[in-house]
N, C-alpha and C positions, 0 to 999 in steps of 0.2 A: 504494500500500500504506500505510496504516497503521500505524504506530508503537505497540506492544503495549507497554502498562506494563511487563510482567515483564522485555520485552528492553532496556530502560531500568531495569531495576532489576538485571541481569546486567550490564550495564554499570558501574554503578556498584558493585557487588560485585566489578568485578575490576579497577579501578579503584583503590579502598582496598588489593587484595591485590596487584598488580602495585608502589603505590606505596612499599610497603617495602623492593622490589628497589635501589632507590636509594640507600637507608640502608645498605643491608649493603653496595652497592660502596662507598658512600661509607669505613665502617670497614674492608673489605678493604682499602683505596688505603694504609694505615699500611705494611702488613706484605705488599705486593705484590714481588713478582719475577721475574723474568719467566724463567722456568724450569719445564719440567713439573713436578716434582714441589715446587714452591712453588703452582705454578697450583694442582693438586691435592688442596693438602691445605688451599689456604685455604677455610673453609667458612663465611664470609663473602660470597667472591665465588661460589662454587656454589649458595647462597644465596639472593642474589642475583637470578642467571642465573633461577635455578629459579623464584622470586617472578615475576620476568618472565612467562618462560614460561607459570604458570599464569593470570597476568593473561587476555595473548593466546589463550590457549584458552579460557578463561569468554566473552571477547569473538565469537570465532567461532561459536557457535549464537542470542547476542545479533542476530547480523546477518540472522539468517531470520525476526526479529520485527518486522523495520522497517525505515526508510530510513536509509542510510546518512548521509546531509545533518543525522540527526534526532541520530543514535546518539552518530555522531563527535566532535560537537564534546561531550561529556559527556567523553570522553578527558580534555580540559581541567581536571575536578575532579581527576584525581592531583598537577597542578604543588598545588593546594591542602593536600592530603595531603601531598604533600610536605613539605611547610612547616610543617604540624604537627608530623610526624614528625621533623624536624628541631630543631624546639626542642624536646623531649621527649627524643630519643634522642641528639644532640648538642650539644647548647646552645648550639646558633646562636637567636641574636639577630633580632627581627621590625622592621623599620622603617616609619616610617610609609607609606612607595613601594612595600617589600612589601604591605605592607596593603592598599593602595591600587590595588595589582593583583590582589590575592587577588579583592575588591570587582568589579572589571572584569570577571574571569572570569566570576564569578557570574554576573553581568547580562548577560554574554554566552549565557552557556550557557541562560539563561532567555528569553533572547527565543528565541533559536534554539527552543527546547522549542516555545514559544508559535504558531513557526511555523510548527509541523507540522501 
């Protein structure tokens, strides 16, 4: 099977949107408790969960466009996302090792591409 643009480009649209589930645990984690009605009402970590969530659904019809060997390793661009989102929404700090494997990624997930 062939690996369909668009199911690579649902992948990376969920991708970006699952990646922000990170951030908001990250800001739940201040004000966490470990109590129903603390679980409940932080809407940080609901959030979150939810961001997740919609990631992995975007990704499930992604996967009847193509090879899973193709699609997977595109996964990879949210630790990217991440890192964006991170120095933007909490200003954490990029080093150059960060950098440095940001770069890796890339060139991973591009030959992978390449070898479909």
């Amino acid at each position: 099977m062939e690996t369909q643009l668009w199911a690579i480009g649902l992948v990376v649209v969920a991708c970006v949107i699952g990646s922000f589930g990170p951030i908001l645990l990250k800001k739940a984690s201040k004000d966490i408790k470990f109590n129903l009605k603390s679980l409940m009402t932080n809407y940080n970590l609901i959030g979150g969960y939810a961001l997740y969530g919609i990631g992995t659904l975007l990704f499930i019809p992604a996967l009847q466009g193509g090879e899973l060997s193709v699609l997977y390793p595109f996964v990879g661009l949210t630790y990217i996302w991440v890192s964006f989102w991170s120095m933007k929404f909490l200003n954490e700090k990029m080093t150059k090792l960060k950098w440095t494997g940001i770069a890796l990624i890339i060139i991973g997930v591009i030959f992978i591409g390449l070898g479909s």
